[in-house]
ZAKEMAR-839762 format. One record per atom (N, C-alpha, C): x, y, z. Coordinates in steps of 0.1 Angstrom, whole numbers, padded with zeros to 4 digits, always signed. Layout:
# residues N
XYZ...
# end
This chain:
# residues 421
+0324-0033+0032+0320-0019+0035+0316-0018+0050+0317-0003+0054+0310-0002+0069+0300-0012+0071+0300-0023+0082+0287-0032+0090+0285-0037+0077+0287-0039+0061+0283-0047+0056+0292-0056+0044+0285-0073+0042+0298-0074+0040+0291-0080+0026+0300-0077+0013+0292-0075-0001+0295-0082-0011+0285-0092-0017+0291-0101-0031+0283-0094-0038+0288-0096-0055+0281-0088-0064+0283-0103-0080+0277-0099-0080+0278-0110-0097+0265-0106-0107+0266-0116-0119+0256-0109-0126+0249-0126-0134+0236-0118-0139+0229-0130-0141+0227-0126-0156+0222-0135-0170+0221-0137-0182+0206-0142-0183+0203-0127-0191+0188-0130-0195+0182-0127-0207+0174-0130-0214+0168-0126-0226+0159-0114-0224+0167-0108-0235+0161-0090-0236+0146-0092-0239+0147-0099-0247+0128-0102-0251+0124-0119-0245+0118-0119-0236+0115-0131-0232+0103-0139-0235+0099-0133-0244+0091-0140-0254+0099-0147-0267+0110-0142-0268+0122-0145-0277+0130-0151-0270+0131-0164-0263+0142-0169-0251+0153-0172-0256+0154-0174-0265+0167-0180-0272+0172-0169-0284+0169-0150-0282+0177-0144-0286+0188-0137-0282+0185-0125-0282+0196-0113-0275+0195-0117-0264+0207-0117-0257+0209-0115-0237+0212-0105-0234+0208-0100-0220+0212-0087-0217+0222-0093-0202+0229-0085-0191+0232-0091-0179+0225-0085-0169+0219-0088-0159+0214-0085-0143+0226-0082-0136+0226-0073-0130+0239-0068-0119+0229-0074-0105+0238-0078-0097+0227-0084-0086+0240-0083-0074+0235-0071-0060+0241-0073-0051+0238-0078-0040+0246-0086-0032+0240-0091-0021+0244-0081-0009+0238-0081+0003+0240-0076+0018+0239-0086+0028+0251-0087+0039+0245-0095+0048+0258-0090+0059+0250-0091+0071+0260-0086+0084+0275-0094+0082+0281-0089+0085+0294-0099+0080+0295-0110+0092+0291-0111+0102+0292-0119+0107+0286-0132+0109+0270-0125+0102+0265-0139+0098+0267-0145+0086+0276-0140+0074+0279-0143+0062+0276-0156+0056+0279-0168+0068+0283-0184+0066+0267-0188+0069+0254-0179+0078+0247-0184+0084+0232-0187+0071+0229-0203+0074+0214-0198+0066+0202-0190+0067+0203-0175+0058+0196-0166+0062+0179-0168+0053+0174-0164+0061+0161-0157+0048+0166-0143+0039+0159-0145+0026+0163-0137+0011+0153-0122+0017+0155-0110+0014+0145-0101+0011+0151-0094-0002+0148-0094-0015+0150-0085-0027+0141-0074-0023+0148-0063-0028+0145-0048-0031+0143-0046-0042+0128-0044-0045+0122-0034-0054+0122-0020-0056+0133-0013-0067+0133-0001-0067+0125+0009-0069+0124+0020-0068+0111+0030-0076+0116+0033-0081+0106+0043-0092+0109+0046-0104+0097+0049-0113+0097+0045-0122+0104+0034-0132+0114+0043-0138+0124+0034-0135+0140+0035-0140+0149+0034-0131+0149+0037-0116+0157+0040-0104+0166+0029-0102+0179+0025-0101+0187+0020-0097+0183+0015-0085+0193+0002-0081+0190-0003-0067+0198+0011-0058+0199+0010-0044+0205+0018-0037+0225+0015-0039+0229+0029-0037+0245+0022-0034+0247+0024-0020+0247+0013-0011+0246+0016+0004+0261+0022+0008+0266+0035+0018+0277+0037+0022+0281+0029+0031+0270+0028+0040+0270+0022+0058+0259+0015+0057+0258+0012+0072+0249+0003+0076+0238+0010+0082+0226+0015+0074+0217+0026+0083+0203+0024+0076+0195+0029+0084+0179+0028+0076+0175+0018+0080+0165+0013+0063+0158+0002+0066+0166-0015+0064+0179-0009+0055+0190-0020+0057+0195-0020+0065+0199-0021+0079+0202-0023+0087+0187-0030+0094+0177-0026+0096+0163-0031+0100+0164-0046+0094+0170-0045+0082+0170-0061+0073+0179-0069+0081+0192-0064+0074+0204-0072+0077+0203-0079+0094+0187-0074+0103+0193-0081+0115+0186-0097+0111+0181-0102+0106+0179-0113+0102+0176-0119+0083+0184-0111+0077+0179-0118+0065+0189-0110+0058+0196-0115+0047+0202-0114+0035+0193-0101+0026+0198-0094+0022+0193-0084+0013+0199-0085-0002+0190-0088-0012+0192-0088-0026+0190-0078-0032+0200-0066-0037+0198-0053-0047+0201-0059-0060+0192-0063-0067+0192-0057-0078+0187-0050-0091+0197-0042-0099+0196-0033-0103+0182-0038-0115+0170-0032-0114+0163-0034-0127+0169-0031-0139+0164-0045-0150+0169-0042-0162+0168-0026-0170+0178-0023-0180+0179-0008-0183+0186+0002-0172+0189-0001-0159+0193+0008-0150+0205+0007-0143+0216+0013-0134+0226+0011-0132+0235+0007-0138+0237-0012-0133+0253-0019-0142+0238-0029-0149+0220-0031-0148+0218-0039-0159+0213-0034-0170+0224-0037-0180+0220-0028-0192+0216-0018-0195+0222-0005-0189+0220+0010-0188+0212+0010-0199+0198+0017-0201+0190+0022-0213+0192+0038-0214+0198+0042-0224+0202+0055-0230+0197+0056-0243+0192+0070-0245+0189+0079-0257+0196+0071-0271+0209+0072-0268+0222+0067-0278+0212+0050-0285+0207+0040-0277+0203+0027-0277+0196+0030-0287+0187+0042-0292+0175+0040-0298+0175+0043-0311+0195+0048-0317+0196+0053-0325+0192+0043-0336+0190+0047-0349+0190+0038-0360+0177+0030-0364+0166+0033-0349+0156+0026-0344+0144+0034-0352+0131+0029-0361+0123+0035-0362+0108+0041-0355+0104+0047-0349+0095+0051-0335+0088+0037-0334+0085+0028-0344+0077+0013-0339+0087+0008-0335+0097+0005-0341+0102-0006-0331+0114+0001-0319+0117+0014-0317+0121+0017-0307+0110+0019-0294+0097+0020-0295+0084+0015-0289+0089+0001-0282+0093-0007-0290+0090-0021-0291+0101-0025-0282+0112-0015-0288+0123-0021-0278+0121-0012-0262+0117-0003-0259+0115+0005-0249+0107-0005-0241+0092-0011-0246+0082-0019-0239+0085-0030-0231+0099-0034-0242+0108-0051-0230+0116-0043-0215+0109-0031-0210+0120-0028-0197+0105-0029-0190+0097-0030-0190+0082-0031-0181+0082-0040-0172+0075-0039-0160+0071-0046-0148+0075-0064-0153+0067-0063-0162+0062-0085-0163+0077-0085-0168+0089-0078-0173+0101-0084-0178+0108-0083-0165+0107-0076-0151+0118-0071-0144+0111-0086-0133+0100-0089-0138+0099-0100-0126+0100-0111-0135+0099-0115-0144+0109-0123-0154+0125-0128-0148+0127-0117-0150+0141-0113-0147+0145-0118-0131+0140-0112-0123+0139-0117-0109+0138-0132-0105+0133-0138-0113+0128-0154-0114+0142-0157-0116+0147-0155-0124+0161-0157-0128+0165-0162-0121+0171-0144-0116+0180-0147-0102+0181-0155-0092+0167-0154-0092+0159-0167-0077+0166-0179-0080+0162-0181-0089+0162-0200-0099+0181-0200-0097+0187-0194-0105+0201-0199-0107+0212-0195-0094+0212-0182-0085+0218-0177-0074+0216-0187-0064+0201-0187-0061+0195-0188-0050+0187-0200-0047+0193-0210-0059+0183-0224-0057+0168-0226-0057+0162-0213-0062+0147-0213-0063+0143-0212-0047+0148-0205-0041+0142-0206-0022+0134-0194-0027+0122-0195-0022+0116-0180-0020+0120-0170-0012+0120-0158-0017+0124-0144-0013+0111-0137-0003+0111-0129+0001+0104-0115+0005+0108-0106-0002+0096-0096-0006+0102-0081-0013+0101-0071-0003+0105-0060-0007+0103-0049+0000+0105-0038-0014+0097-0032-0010+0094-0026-0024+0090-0006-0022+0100+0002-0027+0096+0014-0027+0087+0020-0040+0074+0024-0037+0068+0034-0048+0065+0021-0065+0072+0027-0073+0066+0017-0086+0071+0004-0079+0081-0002-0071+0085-0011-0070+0071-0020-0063+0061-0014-0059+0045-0015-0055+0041-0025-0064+0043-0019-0079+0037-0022-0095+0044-0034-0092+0054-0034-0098+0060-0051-0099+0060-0060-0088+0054-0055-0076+0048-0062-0064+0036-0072-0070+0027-0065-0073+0015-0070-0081+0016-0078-0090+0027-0070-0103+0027-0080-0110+0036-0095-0108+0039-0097-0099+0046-0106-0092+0040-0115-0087+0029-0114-0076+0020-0119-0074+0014-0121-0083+0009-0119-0095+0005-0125-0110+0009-0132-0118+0020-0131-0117+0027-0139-0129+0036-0152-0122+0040-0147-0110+0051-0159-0095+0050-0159-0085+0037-0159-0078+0036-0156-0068+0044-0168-0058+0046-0179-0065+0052-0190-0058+0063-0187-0053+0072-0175-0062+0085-0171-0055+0087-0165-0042+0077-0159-0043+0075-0151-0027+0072-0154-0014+0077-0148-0002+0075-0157+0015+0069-0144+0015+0066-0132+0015+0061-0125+0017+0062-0110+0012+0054-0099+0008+0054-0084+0002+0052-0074+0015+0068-0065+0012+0064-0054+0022+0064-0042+0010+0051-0027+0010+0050-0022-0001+0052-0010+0009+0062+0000+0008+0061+0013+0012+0056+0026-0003+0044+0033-0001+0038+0039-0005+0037+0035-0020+0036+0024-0024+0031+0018-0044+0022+0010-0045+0012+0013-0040-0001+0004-0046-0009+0008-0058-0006+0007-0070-0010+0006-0079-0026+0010-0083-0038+0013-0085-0050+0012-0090-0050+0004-0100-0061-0004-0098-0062-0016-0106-0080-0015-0105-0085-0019-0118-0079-0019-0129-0072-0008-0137-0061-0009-0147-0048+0000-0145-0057+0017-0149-0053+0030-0149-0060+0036-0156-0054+0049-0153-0044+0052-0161-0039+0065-0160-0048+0074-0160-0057+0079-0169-0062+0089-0166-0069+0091-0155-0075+0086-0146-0078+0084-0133-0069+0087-0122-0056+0084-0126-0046+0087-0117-0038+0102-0116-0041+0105-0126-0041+0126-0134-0048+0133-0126-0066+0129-0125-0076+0137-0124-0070+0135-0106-0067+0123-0103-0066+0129-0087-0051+0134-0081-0038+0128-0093-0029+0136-0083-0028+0155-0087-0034+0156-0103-0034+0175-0105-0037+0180-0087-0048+0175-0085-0061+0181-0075-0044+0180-0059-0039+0168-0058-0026+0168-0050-0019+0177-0047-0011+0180-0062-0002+0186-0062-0006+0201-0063-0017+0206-0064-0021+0220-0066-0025+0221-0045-0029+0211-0039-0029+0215-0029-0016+0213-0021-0006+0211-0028+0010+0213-0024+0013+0223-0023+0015+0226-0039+0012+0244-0039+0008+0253-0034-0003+0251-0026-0006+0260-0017-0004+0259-0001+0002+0250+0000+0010+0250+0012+0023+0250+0013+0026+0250+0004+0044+0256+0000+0040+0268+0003+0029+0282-0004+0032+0294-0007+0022+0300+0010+0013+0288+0015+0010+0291+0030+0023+0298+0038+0033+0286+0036+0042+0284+0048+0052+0295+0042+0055+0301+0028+0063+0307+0025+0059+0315+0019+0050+0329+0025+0043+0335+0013+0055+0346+0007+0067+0352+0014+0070+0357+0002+0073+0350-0011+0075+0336-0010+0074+0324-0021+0068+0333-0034+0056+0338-0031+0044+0338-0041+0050+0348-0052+0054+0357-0047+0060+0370-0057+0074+0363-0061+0079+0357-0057+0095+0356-0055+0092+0346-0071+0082+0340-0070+0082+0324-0076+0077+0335-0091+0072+0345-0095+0061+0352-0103+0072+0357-0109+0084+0365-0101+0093+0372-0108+0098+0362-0117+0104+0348-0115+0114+0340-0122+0102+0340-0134+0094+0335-0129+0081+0328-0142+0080+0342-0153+0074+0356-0148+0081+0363-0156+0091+0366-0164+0103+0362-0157+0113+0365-0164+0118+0351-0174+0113+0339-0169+0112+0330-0182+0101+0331-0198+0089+0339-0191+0082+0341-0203+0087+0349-0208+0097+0357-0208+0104+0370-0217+0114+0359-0223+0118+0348-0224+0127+0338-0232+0139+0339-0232+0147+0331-0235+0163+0332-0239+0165+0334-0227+0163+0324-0216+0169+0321-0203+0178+0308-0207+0189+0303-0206+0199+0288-0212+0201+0287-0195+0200+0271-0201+0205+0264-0187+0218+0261-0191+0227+0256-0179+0243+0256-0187+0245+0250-0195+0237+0233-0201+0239+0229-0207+0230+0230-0222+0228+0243-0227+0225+0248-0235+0209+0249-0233+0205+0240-0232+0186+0242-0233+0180+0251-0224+0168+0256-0234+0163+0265-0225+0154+0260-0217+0154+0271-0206+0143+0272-0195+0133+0279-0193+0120+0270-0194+0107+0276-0203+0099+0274-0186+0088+0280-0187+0083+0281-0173+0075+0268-0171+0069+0261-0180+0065+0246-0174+0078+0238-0170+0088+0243-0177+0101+0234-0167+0101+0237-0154+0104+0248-0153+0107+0255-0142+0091+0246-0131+0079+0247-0137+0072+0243-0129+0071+0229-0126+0075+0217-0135+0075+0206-0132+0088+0202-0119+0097+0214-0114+0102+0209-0100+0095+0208-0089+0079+0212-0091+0073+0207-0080+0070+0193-0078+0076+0183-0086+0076+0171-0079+0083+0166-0068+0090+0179-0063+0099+0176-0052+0090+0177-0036+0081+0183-0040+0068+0191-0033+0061+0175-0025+0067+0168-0028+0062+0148-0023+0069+0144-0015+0082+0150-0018+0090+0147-0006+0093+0154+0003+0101+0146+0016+0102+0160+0031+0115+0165+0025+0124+0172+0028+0113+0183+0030+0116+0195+0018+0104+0185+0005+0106+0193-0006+0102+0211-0008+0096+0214+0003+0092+0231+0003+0101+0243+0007+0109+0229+0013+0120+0243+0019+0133+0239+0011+0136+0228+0004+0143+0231-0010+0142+0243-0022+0126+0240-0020+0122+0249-0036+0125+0266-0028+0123+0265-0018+0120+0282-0007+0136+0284-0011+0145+0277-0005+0158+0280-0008+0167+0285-0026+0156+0273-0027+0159+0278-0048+0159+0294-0049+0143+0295-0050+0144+0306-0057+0146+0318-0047+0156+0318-0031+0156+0329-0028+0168+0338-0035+0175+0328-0039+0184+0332-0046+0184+0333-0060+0174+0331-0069+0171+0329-0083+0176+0340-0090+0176+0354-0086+0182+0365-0088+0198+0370-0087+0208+0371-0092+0217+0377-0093+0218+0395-0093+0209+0395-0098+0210+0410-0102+0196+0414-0112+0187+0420-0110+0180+0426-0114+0171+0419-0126+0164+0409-0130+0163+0411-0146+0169+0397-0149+0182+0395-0140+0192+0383-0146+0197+0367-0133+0191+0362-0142+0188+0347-0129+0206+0344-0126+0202+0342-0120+0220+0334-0111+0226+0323-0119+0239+0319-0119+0243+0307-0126+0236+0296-0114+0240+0300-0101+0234+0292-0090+0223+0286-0095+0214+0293-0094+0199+0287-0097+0197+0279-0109+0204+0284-0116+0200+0279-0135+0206+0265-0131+0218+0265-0125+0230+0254-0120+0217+0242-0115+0213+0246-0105+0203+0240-0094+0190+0236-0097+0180+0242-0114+0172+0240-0115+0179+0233-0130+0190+0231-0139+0195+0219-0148+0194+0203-0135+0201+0203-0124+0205+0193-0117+0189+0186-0119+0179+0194-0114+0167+0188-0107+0156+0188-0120+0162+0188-0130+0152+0187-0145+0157+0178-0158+0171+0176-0156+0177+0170-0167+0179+0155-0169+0169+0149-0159+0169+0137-0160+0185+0128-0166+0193+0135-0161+0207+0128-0166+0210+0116-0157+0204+0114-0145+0207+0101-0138+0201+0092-0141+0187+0091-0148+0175+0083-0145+0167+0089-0159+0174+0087-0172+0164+0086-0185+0154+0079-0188+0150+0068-0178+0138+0059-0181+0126+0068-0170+0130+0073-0162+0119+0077-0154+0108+0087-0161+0113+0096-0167+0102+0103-0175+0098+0096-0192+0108+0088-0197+0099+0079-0205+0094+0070-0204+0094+0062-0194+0083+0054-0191+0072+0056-0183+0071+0068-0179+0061+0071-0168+0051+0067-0165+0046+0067-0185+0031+0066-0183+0027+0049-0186+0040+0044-0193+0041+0035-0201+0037+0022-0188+0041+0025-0176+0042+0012-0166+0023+0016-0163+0011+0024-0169-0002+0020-0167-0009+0012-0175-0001+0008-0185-0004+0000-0199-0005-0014-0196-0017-0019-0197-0024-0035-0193-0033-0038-0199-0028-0048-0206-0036-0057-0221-0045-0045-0230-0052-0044-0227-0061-0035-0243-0068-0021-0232-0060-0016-0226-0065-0004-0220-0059+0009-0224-0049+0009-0237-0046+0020-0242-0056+0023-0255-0056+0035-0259-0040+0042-0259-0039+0054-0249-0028+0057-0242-0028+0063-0232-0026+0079-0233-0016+0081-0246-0025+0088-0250-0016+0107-0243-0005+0106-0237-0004+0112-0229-0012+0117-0216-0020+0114-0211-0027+0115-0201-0024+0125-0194-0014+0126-0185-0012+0136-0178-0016+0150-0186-0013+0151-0195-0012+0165-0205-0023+0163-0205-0036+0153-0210-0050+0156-0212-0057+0164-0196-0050+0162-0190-0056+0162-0177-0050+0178-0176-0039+0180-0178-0037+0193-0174-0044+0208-0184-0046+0202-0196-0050+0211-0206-0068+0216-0201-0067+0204-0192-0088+0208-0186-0083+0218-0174-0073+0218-0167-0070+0229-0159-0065+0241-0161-0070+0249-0167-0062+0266-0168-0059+0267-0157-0057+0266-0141-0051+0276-0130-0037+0267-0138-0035+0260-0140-0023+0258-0144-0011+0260-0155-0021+0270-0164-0014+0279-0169+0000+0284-0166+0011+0283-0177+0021+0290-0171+0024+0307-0174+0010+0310-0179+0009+0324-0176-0002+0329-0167-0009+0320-0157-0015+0324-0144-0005+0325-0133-0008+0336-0122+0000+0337-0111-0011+0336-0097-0014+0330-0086+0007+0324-0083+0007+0317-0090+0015+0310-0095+0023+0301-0107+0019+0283-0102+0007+0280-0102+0010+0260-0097+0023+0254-0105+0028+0247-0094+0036+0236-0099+0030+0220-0104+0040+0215-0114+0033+0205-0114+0041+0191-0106+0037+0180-0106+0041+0168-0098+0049+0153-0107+0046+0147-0103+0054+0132-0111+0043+0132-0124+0046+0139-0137+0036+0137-0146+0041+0145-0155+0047+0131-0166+0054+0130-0178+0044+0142-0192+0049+0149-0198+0041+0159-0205+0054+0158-0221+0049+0159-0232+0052+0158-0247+0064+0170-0250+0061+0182-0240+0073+0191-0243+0089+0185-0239+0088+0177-0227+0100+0169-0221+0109+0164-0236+0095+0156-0241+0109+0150-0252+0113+0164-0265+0114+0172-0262+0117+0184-0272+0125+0191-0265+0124+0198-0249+0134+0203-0245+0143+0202-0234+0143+0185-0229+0152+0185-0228+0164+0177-0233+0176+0177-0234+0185+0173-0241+0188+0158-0242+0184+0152-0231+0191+0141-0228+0176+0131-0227+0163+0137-0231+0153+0133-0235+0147+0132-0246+0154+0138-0261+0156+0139-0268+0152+0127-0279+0157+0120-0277+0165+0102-0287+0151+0098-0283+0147+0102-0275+0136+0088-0267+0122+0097-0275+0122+0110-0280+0111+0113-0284+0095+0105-0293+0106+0101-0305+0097+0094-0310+0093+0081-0306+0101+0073-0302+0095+0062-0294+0082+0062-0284+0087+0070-0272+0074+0077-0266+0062+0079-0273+0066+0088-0284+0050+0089-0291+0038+0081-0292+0053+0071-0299+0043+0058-0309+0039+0049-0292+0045+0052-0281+0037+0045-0271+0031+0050-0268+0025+0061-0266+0014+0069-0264+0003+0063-0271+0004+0062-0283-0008+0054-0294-0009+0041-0292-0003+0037-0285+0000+0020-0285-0019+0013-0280-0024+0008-0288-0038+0005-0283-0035-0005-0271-0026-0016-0271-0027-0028-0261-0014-0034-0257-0011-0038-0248+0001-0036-0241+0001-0056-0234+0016-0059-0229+0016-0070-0224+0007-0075-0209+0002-0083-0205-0002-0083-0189+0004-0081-0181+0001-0070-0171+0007-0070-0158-0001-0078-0148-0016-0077-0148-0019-0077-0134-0032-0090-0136-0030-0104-0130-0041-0109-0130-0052-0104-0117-0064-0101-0120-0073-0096-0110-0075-0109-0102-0080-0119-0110-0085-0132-0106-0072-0137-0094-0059-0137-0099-0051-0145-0093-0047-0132-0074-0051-0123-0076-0045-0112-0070-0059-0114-0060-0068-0116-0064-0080-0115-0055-0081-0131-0047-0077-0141-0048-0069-0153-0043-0056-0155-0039-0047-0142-0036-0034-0146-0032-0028-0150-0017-0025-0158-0012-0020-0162+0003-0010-0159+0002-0001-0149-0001+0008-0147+0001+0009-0129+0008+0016-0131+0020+0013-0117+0029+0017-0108+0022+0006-0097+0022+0010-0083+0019+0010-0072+0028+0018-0067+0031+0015-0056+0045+0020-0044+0035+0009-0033+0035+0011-0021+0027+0013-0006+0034+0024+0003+0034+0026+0013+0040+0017+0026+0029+0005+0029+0033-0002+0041+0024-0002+0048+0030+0008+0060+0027+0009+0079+0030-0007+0081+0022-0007+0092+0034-0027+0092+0035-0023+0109+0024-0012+0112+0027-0009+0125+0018-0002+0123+0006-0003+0113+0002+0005+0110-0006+0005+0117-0022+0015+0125-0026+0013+0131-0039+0016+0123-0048+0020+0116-0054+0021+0109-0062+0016+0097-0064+0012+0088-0055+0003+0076-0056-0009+0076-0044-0022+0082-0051-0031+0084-0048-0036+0079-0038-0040+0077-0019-0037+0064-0011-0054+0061-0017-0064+0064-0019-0078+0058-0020-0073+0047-0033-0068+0055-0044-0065+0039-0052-0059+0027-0047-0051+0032-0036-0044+0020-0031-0049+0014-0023-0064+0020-0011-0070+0015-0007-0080+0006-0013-0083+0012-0025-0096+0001-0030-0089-0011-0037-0076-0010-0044-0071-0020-0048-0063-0033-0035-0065-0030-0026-0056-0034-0016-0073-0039-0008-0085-0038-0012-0094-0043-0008-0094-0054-0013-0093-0057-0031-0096-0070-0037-0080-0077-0038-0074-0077-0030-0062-0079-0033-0063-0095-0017-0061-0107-0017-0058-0114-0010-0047-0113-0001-0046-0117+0014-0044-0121+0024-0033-0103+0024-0038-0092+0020-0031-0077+0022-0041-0072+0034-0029-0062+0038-0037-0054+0052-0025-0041+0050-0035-0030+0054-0025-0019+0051-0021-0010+0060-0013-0002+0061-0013+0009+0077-0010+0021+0068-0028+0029+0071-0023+0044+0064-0019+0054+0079-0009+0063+0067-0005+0074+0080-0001+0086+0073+0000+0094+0077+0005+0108+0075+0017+0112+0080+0021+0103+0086+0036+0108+0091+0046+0111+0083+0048+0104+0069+0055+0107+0063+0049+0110+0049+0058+0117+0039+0053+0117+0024+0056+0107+0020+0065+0108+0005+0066+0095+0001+0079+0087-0001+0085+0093+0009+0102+0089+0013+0100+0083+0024+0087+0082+0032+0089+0073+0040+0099+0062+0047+0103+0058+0036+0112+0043+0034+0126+0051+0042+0127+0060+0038+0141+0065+0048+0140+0064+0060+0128+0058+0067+0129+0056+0081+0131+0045+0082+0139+0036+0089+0137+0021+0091+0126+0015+0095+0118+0023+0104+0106+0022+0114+0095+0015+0099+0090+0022+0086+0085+0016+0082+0087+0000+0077+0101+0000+0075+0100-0016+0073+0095-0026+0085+0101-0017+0098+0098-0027+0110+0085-0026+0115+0077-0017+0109+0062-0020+0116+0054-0028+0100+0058-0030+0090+0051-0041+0083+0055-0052+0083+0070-0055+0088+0070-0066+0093+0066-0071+0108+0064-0062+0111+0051-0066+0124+0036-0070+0120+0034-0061+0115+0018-0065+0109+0017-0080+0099+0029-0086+0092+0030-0096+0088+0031-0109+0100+0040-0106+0106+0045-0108+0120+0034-0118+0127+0027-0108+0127+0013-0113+0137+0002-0118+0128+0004-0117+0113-0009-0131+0109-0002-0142+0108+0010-0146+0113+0013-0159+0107+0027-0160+0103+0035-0149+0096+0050-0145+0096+0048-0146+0082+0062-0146+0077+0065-0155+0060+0064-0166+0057+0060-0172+0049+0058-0182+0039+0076-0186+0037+0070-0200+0041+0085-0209+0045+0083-0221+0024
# end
């Protein structure tokens, strides 16, 4: 490909790895490296996706923060189990499944399996040399749990905006991003106040009902409001501004455009694990049941009402109606449930071993960050060993599309000492 030159192969792992000698699933695992150094002994850096669910990247060219890589070190994509080419997890998977054990099978795609899994790779590709991560958003989480469970694999952690709260606790992470994303909202309708009426008419005209998105399901106004999780990223305000200036066709009757534009950005058809696992990746040893959280957290806020006007949007936070209306969230309903009730869950995160770790962490915390709270990330990144962090506001939580952040944490690593050889 453009500036990059690409092997791809796949690795054999046990679906349940507490079951090692059952089912196997395969790892899709891509490599990157300047083509010219192809022959040279490089240092490893694996990519940690976000998500949970998100595919590794498909690079076109050579640009960003791969290219920032590829000037000295081999880049490892790959795809977390359940996602892309490892082992797509779909609705269809769950058929035949009763809500406990489709729970059961849902819980083997979690943090401690995807760094399982990674060990793998390391071990059989890669001769066991230790890697570097670089890690977007959840890919923070299995940062942690990594450092927990193998830390020995690693020369060094770079984390652009996923530091986790620890100890784990969803509902703590509700009560502060609602408070976030409602002050999104009001800087979305600052910067765009015809917004305010414009946004009241649609909501309106979805409480009067029998609005279909093309693909049959309807569009109920907490749908319509969960697109403010776009509201985290740049430049999610003048996306949504553009939505609904056209939401209207004619009087009374929303546009195919819009209906078209607000199916794309709600149907979770690329990425079915991201809203059912959402809440599932806060689940650590006996700290559930979780209970749907987010929804507990929203039901204590009436401005959030989807019959209050102006209308708040809501942010990254999984809610019980998802698995009923929409289509392709459906299969995964009952499973969800019974994880919701789940009292105690596998370990992700040793405290003990994480408050002892010599292994560099240099952490990028968006000081605005709507989605991962930066004070949780600050206090967890206090008891966290040999970590140092750089908060900023420059960016939301796309950050990582700048190359600049990879290259000032590996500066800050840089200068205590480098990577772990």
């Amino acid at each position: 490909m453009p500036g990059l030159h690409v092997s791809e192969r796949t690795v054999s792992v046990p679906l349940d790895w507490d079951r090692p000698d059952g089912e196997t699933i395969e790892i899709f695992v891509r490599e990157l490296v300047d083509p010219d150094r192809r022959d040279d002994d490089l240092p490893l850096l694996v990519y940690l996706q976000g998500g949970p669910g998100g595919q590794c990247p498909r690079p076109v060219d050579r640009s960003g923060w791969v290219d920032e890589a590829l000037k000295d070190h081999r880049v490892v994509l790959a795809d977390q189990r359940g996602t892309g080419l490892s082992h797509p997890l779909e609705a269809a998977d769950l058929e035949g499944l009763d809500p406990a054990s489709g729970a059961d099978h849902l819980a083997l795609f979690r943090a401690d399996s995807i760094v399982r899994d990674l060990e793998r790779v390391r071990d059989e590709v890669y001769g066991g040399r230790r890697w570097s991560g670089f890690a977007q958003s959840y890919g923070g989480w299995i940062t942690l749990a990594y450092l927990s469970i193998a830390p020995e694999g690693l020369a060094a952690c770079y984390v652009a905006g996923g530091i986790p709260g620890t100890p784990a606790d969803a509902a703590e992470v509700y009560r502060r991003t609602f408070t976030r994303v409602e002050d999104k909202t009001a800087e979305y309708y600052r910067r765009y106040p015809q917004d305010v009426d414009a946004v009241a008419a649609v909501a309106d005209r979805l409480a009067e009902g029998d609005v279909r998105l093309p693909d049959g399901d309807t569009l109920t106004v907490h749908r319509f409001q969960s697109l403010g999780i776009d509201f985290g990223m740049k430049p999610g305000s003048e996306r949504m501004h553009w939505l609904v200036e056209q939401a209207f066709a004619r009087p009374g009757r929303l546009s195919t455009t819009f209906l078209e534009q607000c199916l794309a950005r709600s149907s979770s058809a690329g990425n079915p694990l991201f809203w059912t696992l959402q809440e599932s990746i806060y689940g650590d040893r006996d700290n559930g049941p979780i209970a749907f959280a987010a929804q507990q957290e929203r039901d204590r806020r009436p401005q959030f009402d989807p019959l209050r006007r102006p209308l708040l949007f809501t942010g990254e936070m999984a809610f019980p109606w998802m698995f009923d209306e929409v289509r392709l969230l459906r299969g995964f309903g009952p499973a969800v449930r019974e994880l919701a009730a789940r009292p105690s869950w596998s370990a992700l995160y040793d405290l003990d071993r994480l408050a002892a770790n010599e292994v560099p962490l240099a952490a990028a915390v968006y000081y605005d960050d709507m989605y991962v709270d930066a004070h949780l990330q600050l206090d967890t990144l206090s008891r966290v060993g040999a970590s140092q962090a750089w908060v900023t506001n420059e960016f939301e939580h796309d950050g990582i599309g700048s190359g600049r952040v990879l290259t000032h944490l590996r500066g800050l690593v840089r200068d205590r000492g480098g990577e772990r050889r």
